[in-house]
C-alpha positions in Angstrom: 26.3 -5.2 26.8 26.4 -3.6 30.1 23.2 -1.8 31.4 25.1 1.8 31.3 26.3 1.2 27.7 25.7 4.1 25.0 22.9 2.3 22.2 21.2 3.8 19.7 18.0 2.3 18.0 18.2 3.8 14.7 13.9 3.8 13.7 12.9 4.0 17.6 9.3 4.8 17.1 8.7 2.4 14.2 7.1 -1.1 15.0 10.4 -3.3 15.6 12.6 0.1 16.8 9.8 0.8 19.4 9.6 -2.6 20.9 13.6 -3.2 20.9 13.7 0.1 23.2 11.0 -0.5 25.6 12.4 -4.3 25.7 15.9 -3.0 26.5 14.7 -0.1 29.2 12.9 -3.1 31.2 16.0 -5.0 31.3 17.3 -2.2 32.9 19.7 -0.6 30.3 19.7 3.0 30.9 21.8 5.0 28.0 19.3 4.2 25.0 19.2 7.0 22.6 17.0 7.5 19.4 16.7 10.5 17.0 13.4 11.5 14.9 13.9 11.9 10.9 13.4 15.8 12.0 16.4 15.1 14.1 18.4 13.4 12.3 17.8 12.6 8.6 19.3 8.8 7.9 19.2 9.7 4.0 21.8 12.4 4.9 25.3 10.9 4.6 27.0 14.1 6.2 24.5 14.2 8.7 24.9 10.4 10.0 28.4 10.9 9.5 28.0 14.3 12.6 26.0 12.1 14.9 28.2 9.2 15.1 31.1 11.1 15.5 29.5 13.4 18.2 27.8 10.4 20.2 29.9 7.3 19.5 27.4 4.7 20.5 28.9 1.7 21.4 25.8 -0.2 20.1 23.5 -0.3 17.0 20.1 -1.4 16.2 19.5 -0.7 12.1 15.9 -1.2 12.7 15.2 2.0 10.4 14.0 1.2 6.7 11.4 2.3 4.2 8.6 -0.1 4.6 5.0 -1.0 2.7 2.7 -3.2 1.7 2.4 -4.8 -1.6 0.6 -1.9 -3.4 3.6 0.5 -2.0 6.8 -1.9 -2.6 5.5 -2.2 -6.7 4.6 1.8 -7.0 7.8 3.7 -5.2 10.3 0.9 -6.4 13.0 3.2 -7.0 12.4 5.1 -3.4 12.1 2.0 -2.0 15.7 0.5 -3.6 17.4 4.0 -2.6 16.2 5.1 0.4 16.7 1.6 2.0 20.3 1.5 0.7 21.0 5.2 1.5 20.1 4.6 4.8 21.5 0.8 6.0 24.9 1.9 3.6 25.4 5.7 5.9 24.8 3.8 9.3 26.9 0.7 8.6 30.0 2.4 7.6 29.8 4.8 9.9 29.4 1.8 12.6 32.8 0.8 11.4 34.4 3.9 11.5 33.4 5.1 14.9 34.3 1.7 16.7 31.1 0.6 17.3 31.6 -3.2 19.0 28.1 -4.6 17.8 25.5 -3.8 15.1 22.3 -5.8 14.3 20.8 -5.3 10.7 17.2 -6.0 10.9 15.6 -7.5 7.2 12.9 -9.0 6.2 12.0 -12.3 5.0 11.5 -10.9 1.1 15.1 -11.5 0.9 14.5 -15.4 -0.8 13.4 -16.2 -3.8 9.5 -16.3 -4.8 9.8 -20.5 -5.4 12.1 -20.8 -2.1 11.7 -24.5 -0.2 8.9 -24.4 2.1 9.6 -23.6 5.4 12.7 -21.2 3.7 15.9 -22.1 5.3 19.0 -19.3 5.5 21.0 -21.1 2.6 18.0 -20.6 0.0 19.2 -16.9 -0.3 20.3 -15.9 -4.0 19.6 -19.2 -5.1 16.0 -18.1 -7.9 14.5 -15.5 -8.7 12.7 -12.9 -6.1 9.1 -11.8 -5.7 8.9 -9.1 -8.6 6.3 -6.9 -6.3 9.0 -6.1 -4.0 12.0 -7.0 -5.5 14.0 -3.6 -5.1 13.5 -3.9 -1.5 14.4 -7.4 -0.9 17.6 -6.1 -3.0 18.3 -3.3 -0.9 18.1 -5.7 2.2 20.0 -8.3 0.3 22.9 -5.6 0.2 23.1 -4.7 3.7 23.5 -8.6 4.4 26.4 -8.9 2.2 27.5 -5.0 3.8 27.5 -6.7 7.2 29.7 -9.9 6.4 31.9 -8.1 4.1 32.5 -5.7 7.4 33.2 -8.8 9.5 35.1 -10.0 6.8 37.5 -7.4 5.9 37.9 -5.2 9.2 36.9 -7.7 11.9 33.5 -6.2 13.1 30.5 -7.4 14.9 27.5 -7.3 12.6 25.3 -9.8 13.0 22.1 -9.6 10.3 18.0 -10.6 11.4 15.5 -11.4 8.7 12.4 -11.2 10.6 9.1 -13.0 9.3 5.9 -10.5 9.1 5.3 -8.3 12.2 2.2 -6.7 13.6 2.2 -5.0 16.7 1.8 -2.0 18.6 2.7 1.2 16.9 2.6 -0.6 13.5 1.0 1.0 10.3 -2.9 1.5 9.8 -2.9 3.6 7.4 -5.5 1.6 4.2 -3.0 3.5 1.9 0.4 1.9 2.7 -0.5 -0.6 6.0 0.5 -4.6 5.5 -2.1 -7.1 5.8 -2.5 -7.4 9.1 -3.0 -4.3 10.6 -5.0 -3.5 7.4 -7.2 -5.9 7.8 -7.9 -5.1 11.4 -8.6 -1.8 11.0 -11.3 -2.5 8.0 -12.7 -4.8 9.9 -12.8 -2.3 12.9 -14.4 0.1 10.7 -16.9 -2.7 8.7 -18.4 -3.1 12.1 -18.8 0.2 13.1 -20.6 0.7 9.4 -22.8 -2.0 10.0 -24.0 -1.3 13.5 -24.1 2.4 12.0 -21.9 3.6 15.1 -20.7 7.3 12.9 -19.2 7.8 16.6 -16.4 5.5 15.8 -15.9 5.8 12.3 -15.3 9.4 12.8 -13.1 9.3 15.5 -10.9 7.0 13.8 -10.8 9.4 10.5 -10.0 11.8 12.8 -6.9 10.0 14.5 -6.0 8.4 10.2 -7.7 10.5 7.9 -7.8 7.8 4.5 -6.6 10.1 1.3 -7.2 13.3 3.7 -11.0 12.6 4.4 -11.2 12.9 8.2 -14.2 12.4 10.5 -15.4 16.1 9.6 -16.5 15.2 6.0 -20.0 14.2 5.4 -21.4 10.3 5.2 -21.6 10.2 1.9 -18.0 11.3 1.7 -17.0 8.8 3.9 -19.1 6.2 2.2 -17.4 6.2 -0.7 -13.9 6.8 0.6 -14.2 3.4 2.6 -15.5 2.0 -0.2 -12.6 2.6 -2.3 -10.7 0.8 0.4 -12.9 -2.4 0.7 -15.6 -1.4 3.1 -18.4 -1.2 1.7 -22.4 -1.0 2.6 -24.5 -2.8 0.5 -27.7 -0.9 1.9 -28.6 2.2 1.3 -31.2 2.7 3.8 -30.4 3.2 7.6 -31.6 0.3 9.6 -30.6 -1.3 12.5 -27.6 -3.7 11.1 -26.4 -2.9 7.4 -25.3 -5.2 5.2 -21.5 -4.9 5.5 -18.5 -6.1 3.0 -15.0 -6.1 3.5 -13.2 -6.9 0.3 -9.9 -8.2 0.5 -7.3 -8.6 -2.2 -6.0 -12.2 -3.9 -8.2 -15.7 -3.0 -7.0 -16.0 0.5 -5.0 -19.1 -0.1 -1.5 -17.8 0.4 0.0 -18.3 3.6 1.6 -16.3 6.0 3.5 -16.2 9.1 3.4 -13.2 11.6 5.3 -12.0 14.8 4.4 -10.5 17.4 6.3 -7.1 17.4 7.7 -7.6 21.2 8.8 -11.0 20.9 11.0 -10.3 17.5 12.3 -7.3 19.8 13.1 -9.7 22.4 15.0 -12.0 19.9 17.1 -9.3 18.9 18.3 -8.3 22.2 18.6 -11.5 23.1 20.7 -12.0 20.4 22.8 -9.0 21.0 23.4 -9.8 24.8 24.2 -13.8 24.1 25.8 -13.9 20.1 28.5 -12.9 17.7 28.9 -13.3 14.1 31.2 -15.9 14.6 28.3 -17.3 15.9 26.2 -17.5 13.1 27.9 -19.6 10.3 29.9 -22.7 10.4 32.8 -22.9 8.0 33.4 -25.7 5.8 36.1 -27.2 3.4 35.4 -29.3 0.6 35.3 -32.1 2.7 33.1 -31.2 5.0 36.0 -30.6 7.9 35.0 -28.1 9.7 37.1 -25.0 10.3 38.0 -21.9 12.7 37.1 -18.7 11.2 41.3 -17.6 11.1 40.7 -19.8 8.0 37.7 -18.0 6.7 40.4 -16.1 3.7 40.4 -19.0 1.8 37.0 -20.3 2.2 33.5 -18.7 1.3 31.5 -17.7 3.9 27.5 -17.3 3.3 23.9 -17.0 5.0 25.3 -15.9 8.0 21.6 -14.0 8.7 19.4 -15.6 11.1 15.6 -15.9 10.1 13.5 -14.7 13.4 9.7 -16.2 12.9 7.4 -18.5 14.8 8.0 -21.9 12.1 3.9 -21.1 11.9 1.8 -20.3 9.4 -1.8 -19.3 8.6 -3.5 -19.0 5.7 -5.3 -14.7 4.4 -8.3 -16.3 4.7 -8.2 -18.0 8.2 -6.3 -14.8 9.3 -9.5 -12.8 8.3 -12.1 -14.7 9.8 -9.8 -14.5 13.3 -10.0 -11.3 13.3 -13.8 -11.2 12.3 -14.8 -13.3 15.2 -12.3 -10.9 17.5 -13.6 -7.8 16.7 -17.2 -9.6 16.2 -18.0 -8.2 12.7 -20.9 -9.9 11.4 -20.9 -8.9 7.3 -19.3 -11.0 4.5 -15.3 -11.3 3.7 -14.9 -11.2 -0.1 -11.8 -12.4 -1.3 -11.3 -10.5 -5.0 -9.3 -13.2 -6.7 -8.5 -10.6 -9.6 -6.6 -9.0 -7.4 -2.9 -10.4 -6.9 -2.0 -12.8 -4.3 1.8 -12.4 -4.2 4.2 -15.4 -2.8 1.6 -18.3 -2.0 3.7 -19.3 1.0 6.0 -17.9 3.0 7.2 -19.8 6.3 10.8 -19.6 8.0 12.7 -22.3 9.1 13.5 -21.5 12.5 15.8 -24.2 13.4 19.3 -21.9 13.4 17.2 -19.7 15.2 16.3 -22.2 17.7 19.9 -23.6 18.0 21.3 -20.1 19.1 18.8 -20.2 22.4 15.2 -18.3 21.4 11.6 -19.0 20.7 8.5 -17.0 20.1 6.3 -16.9 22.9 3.3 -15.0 22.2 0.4 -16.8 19.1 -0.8 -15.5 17.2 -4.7 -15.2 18.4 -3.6 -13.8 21.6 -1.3 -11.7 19.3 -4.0 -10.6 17.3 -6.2 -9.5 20.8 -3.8 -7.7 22.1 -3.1 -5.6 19.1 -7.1 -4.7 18.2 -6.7 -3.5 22.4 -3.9 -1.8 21.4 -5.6 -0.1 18.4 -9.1 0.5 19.9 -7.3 2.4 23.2 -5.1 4.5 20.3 -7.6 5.7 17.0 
């Protein structure tokens, strides 16, 4: 890509879109554009169909999607089959019809099935079923795969497709409502400790910035008692003393296992990717015997699992990710794990080795990871 080249981040204040254009501005590219959903509705087929036409970037990062936790992806499953294809369907076709030369779809890790192999290598896609909670998403994100290598396919584009691991970051989502578990779990955390050192200074300021179900810092305590409450932070005192007895209750045992990014490395990945790697770049084709073949052969041959899983190879399990975050932020109450509550996919780590083979690594753990963002947080709400 050269540094003067037109390229729009489609999602540029979201947690991925953010870090891709920072991450591109300090590598001295200087034409990167991004519209607001005020600006530029991506459900709008007519309206995508204007902008490309009228700004013909030369490059695309799909980094826009409908996104949610667990509680979110079960409730709004039709908005969150539709709106997800609506919107990766309008900007990839209209990719192809304005000439852009490179695209990168940005997924999610959702894509395999709930039983995958453990860590889940690329080829495990479409091979058992998938994670009921959030099927209609992975489904969505499933399509705009196959949307990118049928493009390739048929009209010779340059799509290349990213399923990144769980993120957390700055700008991500804290909102108790609809926030994964990460940032979720940092900002009850954040707010168990102010209720137990019973700082109403910082619990009301951070209403104020993320009101939870439209309580804001102006309600009264007992309001915001039970509000938090509702959301796992609870008192178990009723009287004022120095240090209350603080819970944070969190949802499942605690003995699935996750993986996380940190939001500017996967942004990094991706550019990387853009500047150094073409689709042909991300598959090897094969004949029955194992002979290996030059894509002009690709019409008679099937070509698959040409997305690249971006993760750390790392995992950690809900309930060693809690208490890192507990000795952080330096809570002192009790983490109860509600096992009625569901736990989803009990393990869910990437294999990394294609990733690794193309040139890129993570750099940044996930403690330091983890400091940076509750910085990031306490400078913000």
């Amino acid at each position: 890509m050269n540094k003067d080249a037109k390229i729009y981040v489609a999602g540029h204040r979201g947690l991925v879109g953010s870090a891709i254009v920072s991450n591109l501005k300090a590598k001295g590219y200087t034409n990167v554009i991004g519209k607001t959903h005020a600006e530029l509705d991506l459900l709008d087929q007519q309206a995508v169909a204007s902008f490309f036409e009228s700004e013909k970037p030369e490059y695309v990062f799909l980094a826009a999607a409908k996104v949610g936790g667990i509680v979110a992806n079960n409730t709004y499953r039709a908005d969150f089959i539709y709106e997800n294809l609506q919107i990766q369907n309008n900007i990839i076709h209209q990719s192809y019809k304005n000439g852009v030369k490179k695209l990168m779809f940005l997924g999610s890790t959702c894509i395999y099935p709930k039983n995958a192999p453990q860590p889940m290598p690329e080829d495990c896609l479409l091979t058992d079923t998938l994670e009921y909670t959030n099927e209609p998403y992975a489904i969505a994100k499933i399509a705009g795969i196959k949307m990118c290598e049928s493009y390739n396919l048929q009209y010779g584009t340059n799509y290349i497709s990213v399923m990144p691991t769980n993120l957390y970051g700055p700008n991500d989502n804290f909102d108790l409502e609809k926030s994964h578990v990460l940032p979720a779990l940092i900002r009850k955390i954040h707010l168990g400790k102010a209720l137990e050192n019973n700082d109403w200074k910082t619990i009301r300021a951070d209403l104020n910035k993320l009101p939870i179900e439209g309580i804001d810092g102006s309600a009264s305590e007992e309001t915001i008692i039970d509000v938090l409450n509702k959301y796992g932070i609870k008192a178990l005192n009723a009287q004022r003393s120095t240090l209350n007895a603080t819970q944070i209750e969190i949802w499942g045992s605690g003995k699935p296992m996750r993986e996380f990014l940190w939001s500017e490395d996967m942004a990094d990945a991706c550019v990387f990717l853009m500047e150094n790697r073409d689709f042909a770049d991300t598959y090897t084709l094969t004949d029955g015997s194992n002979t290996t073949c030059t894509p002009n052969e690709v019409q008679n041959l099937e070509v698959r699992n040409t997305h690249i899983n971006i993760g750390t190879g790392v995992d950690i399990s809900i309930k060693e990710l809690a208490e890192t975050i507990k000795e952080i932020i330096g809570f002192q109450g009790e983490l109860y794990f509600n096992a009625d509550k569901p736990d989803g996919t009990m393990k869910k780590l990437t294999d990394v080795s294609k990733l690794h083979g193309l040139g890129w690594e993570h750099s940044v753990d996930l403690k330091e990871g983890i400091e940076k963002m509750y910085q990031w947080y306490k400078k913000n709400y």
